[in-house]
N, C-alpha and C positions, 0 to 999 in steps of 0.2 A: 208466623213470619210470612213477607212475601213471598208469593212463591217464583217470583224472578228470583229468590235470595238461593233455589235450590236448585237452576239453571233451568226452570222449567216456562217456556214461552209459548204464546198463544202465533210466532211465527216459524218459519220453516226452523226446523232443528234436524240436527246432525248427533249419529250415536259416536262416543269417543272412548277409548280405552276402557274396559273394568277399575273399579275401584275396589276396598277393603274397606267397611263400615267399622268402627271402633265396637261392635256388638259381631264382629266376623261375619256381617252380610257381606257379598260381592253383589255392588249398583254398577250402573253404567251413567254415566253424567250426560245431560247433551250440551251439545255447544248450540247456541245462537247464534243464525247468519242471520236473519231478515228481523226487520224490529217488531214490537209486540203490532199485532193488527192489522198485518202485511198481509192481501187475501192474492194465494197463488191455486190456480185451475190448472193442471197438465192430462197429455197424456189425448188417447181418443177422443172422450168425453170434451177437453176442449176444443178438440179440431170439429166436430163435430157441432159443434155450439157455432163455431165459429162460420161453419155453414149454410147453416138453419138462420143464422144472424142476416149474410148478405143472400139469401134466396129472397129472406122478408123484403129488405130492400128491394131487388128485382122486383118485385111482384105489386111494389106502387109505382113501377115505370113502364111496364109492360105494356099496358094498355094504348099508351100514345104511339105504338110505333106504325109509319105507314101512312098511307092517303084516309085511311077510314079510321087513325087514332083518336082516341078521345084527348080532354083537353084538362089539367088539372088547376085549382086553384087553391093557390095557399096563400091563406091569411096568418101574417106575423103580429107577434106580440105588440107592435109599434102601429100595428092599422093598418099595414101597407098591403094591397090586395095584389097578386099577381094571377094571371092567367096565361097557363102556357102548355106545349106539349113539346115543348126542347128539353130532351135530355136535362142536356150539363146545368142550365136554368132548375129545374126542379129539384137535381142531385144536392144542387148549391143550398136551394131554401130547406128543404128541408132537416138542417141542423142536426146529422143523424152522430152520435155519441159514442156508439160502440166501435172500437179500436179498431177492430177487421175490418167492419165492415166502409171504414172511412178510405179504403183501398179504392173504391167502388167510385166514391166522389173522387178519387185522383184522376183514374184513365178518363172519366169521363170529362173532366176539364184537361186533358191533354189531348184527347179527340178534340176539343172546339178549339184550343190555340190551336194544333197542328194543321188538322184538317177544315174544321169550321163545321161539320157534318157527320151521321153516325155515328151521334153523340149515346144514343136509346139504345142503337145498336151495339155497341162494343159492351154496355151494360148487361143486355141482355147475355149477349154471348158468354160472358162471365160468368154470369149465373147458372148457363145453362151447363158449362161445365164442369161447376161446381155441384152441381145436381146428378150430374154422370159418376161421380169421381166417390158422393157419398155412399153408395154400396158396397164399393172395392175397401173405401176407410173402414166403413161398419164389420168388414168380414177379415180384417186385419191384414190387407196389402200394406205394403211398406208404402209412407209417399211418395221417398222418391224415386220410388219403379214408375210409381205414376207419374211424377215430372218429369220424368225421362225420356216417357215416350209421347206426353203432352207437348213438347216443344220439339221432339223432334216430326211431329204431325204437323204444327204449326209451319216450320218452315217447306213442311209439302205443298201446304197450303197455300201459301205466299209466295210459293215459285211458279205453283199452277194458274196462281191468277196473272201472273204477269207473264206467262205463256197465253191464256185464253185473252189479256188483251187487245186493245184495238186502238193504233195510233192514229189520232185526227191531224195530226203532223203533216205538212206539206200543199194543204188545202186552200182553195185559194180563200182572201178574204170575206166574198161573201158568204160560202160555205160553212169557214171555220168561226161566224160568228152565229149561222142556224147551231152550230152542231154546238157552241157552249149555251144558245140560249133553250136546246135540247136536256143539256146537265141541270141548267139551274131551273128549268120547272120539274123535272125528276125531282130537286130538294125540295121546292116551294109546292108540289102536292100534297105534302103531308104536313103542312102548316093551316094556318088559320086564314088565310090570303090565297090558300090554293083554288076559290074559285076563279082569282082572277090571276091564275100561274101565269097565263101568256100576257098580260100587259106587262105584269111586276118582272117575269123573265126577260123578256127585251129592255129593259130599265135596267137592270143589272147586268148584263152581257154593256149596254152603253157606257156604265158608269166604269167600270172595267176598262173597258175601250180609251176612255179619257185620260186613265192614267199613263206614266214613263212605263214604258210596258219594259225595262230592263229592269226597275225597283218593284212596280209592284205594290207601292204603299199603302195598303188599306184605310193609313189617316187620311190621306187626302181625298177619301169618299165622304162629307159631310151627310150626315143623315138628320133632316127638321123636321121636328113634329108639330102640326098645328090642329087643334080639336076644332069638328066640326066638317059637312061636306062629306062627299062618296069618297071611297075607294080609290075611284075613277080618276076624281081631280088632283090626286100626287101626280108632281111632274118632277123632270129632271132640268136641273139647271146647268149647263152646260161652262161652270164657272164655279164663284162663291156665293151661297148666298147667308144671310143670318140676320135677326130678326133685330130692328131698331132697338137700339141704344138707349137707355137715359140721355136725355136731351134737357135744357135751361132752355127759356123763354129765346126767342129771338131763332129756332130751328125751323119754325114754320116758315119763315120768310126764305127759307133758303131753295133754292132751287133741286130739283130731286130729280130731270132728268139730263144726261148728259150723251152727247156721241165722240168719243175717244177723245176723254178727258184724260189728264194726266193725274197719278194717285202717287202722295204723299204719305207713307210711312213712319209713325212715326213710334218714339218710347221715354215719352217727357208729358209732364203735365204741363196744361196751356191756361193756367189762371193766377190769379192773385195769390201771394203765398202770405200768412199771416205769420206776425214775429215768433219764432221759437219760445217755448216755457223759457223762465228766468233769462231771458235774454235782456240784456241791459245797458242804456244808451246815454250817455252822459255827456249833455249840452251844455255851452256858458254862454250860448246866443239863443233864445228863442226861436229866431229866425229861420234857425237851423234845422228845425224841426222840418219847415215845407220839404226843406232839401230831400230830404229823409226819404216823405212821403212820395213827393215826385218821381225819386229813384225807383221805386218801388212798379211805379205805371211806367216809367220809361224801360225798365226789364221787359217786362208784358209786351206792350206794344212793338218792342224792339224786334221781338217773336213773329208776331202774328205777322209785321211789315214783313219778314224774310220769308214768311211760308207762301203767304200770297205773290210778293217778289219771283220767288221760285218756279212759276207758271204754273201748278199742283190747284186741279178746280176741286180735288175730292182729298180733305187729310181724314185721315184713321190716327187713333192713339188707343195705346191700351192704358193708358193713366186717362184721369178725368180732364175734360177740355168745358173749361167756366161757362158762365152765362156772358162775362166780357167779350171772351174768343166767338161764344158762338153769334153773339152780333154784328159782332166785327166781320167777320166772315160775310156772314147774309146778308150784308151792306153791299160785301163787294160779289158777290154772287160766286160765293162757295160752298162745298157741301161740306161738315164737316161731323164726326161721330166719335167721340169716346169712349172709353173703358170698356173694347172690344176685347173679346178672348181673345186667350193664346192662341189657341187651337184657330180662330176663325182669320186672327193675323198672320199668321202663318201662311196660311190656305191663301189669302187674298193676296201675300207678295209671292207664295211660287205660280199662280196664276195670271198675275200683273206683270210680274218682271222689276216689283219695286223693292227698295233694301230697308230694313229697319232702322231709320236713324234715332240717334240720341244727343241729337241738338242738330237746330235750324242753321247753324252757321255754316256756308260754304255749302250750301246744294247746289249739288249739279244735274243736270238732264239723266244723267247713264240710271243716279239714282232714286229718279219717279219710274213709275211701272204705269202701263195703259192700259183700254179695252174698249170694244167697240160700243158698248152700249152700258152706262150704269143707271138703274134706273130703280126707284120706291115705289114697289106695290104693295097692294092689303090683300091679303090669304087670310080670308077668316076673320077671324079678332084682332090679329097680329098684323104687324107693317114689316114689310121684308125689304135688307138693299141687294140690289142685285147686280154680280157683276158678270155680263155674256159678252161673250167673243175674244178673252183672253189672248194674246200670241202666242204666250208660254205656257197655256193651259193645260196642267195637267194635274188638274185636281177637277172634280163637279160635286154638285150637292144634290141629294133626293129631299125633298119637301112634300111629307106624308100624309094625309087627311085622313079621317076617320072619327065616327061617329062617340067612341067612347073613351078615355085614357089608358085602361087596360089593352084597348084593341090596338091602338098606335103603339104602344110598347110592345105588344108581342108582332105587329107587324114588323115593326123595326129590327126586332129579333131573329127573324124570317129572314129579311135581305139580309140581313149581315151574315146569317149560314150559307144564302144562293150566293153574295158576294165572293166569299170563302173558295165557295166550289167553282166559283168561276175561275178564277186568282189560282187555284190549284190546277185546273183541266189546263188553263193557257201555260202553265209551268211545265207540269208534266203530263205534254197531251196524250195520254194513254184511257181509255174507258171500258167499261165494262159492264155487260148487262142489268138492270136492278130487278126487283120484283120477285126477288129470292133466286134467282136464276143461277146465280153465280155461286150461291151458296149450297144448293142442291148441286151442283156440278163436281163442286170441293167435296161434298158427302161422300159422292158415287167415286169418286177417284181415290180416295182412303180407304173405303170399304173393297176396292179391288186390291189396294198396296197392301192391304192388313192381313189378303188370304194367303199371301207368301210370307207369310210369320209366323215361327216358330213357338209358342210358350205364348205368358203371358201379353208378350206386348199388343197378341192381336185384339185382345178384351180392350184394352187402353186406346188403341187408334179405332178401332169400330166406337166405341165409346166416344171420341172426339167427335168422331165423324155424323154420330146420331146428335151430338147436340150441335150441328149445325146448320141441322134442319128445323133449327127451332125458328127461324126468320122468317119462311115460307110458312111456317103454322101461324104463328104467333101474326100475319097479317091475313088470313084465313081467320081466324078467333075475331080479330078485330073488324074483320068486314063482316059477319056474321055467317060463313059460310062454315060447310064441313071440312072440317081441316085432313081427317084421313081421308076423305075420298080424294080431294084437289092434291094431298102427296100422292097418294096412289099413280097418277093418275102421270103427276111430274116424275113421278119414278120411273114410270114404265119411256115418258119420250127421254130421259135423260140413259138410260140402258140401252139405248136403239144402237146398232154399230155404224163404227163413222165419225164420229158425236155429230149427229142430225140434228139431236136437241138439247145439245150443248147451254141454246138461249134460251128454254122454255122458261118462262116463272109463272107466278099468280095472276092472273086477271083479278083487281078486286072491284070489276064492276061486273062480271058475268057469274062470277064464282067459276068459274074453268080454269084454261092453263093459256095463256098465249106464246109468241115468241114478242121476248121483252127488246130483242136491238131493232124488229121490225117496227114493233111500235115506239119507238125513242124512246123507252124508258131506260136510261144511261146514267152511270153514275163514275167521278175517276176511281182510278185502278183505286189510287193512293190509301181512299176510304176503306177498302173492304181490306190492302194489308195492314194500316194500322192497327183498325180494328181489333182485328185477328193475332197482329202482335202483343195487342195492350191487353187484351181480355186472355190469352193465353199466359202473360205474364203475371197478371193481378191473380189469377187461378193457381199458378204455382208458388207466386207469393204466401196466399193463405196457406196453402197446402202444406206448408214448411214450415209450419206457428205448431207448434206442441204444448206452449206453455204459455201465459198468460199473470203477470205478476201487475198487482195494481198496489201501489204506495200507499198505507194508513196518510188521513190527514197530520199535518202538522198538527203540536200542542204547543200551549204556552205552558208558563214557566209553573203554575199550580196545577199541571195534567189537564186541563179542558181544551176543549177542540179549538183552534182558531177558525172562526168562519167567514172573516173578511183583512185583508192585506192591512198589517200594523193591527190589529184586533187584537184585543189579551184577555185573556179568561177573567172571569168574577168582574169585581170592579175597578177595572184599567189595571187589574195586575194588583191592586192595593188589598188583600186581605180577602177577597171576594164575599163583601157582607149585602149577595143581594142586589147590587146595585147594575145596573147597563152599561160598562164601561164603552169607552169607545171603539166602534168597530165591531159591536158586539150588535145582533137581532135583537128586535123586540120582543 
């Protein structure tokens, strides 16, 4: 018989009451909680697993952290090449499967929404506590003694840094825009653009600057990429810019430069419309017909008379604008562009001051939007429109050059984390030393709180506090220096009395130790508490997993696997004689 028939399962089972066999054995029957094939792991052995899981991880990000990080490239099954040393970017591609360790790609995409930075970082720290934490598992400390005094370290942590900060608050404007364009090459040195930190720094500290500095909106930073050319020649457009439209015959005649023209907005298509499917017209005069058709071009015309009417020398539409409109126009010397993005129509009326209509009838002055200069130039391959000197401007565009496609995307990548940290320091103008400075300082100050502890907890907070010296190593590793001697070394200024060397971190151009606020290596507070929050939480997360239960696949209806959605075993479910049913592998 089967031997499901005798209660006996290949899933979790549970012993139940003695039985009496009609031969006077006394069995014990089990019960069946989980279905046959159900694969459950508990217990050490998984917390364990579960460690060794996200160390692995750690240790393919390790390497990019810092000004001398390397740079990883992953190729996806689709062709698509990527090259980068961002964090949250590599966590992403890498399509990592194992259940724990998917904790890991959380924080670190909640480093890039929150803060934009200290994406590698909070990774790391993660790991490295989970590295600390596996001795204590192995020799059978309870967890959560350890998460107890993991987070209560944490919040030492994060109280001391927002004590050792340093508000740029109160400063005048020219000052407090060195002191963010000081933040964002701290991020932009450990990118792939960090030879040229200081041009791409003052470019983002600008584009910053251009926005409603009470919103803050990041969309209204347009970022263009155009292949081809240095580095050098990305410039900042002090407006909107985006790169020529689909254009009909009759564009070229149009005029392309203008001095505070008025711009029409629009969100209507400007061309011929042809009769609807089965649309059906039933004439008893021939005659009738022209009617018809004339109505047709008197719609049309009717149009383009009120747009030009309306004094508007420049219209935008995000629907398509014909080869009629566009003649029509460049007859009367208009500029006109279709089937603009959202995103780019947008950008152009909060920068114009113009409103999105949806129909030409009854335009008024209040709403066109202006600008002192709109002008078509050619970047490269591409033809760009441009619009500089806005009234309302409070949006810009960066327009990036570069010699490869991979390079312009990871540049892009780049400003958008300097962008980030800029957008963050002007919010909460608080900073704090980089260079591991801050994190050597957090070490030293746990390791004095831990010798007034009793029992266990001082193992666990010295424990925290050793793995958060991994940041000052781990860019010693990376710059090729020796890593104990350059701690040793931070050890001894960071123990001076006083705190003298409160700032000291790495040099990773001399292999020494410098003071990091003297040489502007600056990063916000914000970075090092998230961090520190999100890696101490992702750490007691895992820590609290004892048990690991993964579901048998589905079966269809004759017991074989289903291996794809509506799929049915044998042949479509019908007798299974042999055949490929649908949904079924080759």
């Amino acid at each position: 018989r089967d031997r499901r028939d005798w209660g006996v399962s290949n899933g979790t089972t549970m012993a139940g009451p003695l039985m009496r066999m009609p031969n006077g054995q006394m069995i014990q029957p089990q019960i069946v909680l989980l279905r046959e094939g159900t694969d459950t792991s508990q217990g050490k052995g998984q917390l364990i697993s579960n460690i060794n899981a996200c160390m692995a991880v750690v240790d393919s990000v390790r390497t990019t952290l810092g000004p001398r990080g390397l740079d990883k490239l992953v190729h996806d099954d689709r062709g698509v090449t990527t090259i980068s040393n961002d964090g949250a970017t590599i966590m992403k591609l890498l399509d990592i499967v194992h259940p724990a360790a998917k904790s890991l790609v959380d924080i670190a995409r909640s480093q890039d929404s929150e803060v934009g930075d200290g994406t590698t970082t909070v990774v790391i720290l993660a790991g490295e506590f989970l590295r600390e934490c596996k001795p204590f598992v192995e020799d059978g400390v309870h967890p959560q003694n350890i998460i107890k005094y993991f987070r209560e370290a944490a919040q030492m942590a994060i109280a001391r840094v927002k004590e050792l900060s340093v508000s740029i608050e109160g400063k005048n404007a020219e000052d407090k825009r060195e002191l963010l364009k000081k933040c964002a090459m701290t991020t932009l040195s450990s990118k792939l653009v960090g030879g040229e930190k200081d041009f791409f720094g003052q470019m983002c500290v600008d584009a910053v600057m251009h926005l409603d500095q009470d919103l803050l909106d990041p969309r209204m930073i347009g970022i263009k990429k155009v292949m081809g050319g240095s580095m050098r020649e990305s410039f900042l457009v002090d407006g909107v810019a985006f790169k020529k439209t689909f254009a009909y015959a009759g564009f070229e005649q149009q005029p392309k430069y203008f001095e505070n023209p008025k711009v029409l907005a629009l969100n209507l298509e400007l061309e011929l419309k042809s009769e609807k499917d089965n649309a059906e017209v039933r004439l008893n005069d021939p005659g009738k017909y022209q009617e018809i058709v004339d109505a047709e071009w008197n719609i049309i015309y009717d149009k383009l008379e009120k747009c030009v009417a309306s004094g508007a020398k420049i219209i935008l539409s995000r629907l398509a604008i014909g080869d009629l409109a566009t003649q029509y126009f460049a007859d009367r010397g208009v500029f006109c562009a279709g089937r603009v993005t959202e995103e780019d129509l947008l950008r152009v009326t909060k920068a114009t001051g113009a409103r999105v209509q949806t129909t030409v009838n009854d335009v008024t002055p209040e709403q066109l939007g202006t600008c002192e200069v709109f002008e078509e130039r050619q970047v490269g391959n591409e033809r760009f429109n441009l619009f500089r000197g806005c009234p309302g401007s409070k949006t810009c565009t960066m327009v990036l050059r570069g010699g490869a496609e991979q390079f312009i995307e990871e540049a892009a990548r780049s400003l958008n984390d300097a962008i980030e940290i800029v957008r963050r320091a002007v919010k909460n103008a608080a900073i704090v030393p980089g260079g591991g400075a801050i994190d050597m300082e957090l070490s030293r100050h746990l390791r004095d709180h831990a010798r007034g502890i009793a029992g266990k907890g001082q193992l666990f907070i010295n424990a925290f506090a050793r793995a958060l010296e991994v940041i000052p190593r781990q860019l010693c590793d990376n710059s090729g220096f020796d890593a104990t001697d350059v701690l040793n070394k931070l050890r001894q200024k960071h123990a001076l009395v006083g705190g003298e060397g409160a700032n000291f971190g790495v040099d990773v151009n001399t292999g020494g130790v410098l003071d990091a606020y003297e040489a502007f290596i600056w990063e916000p507070a914000l970075v090092k508490i998230n961090a520190i929050g999100a890696a101490c939480e992702a750490t007691c997360l895992i820590l609290s997993i004892d048990e690991t239960v993964r579901n048998p696949r589905s079966e269809g209806a004759d017991g074989q696997p289903i291996h794809a959605p509506g799929g049915r075993g044998g042949r479509g479910g019908r007798g299974g004689r042999g055949g490929r049913g649908r949904g079924m592998r080759r």
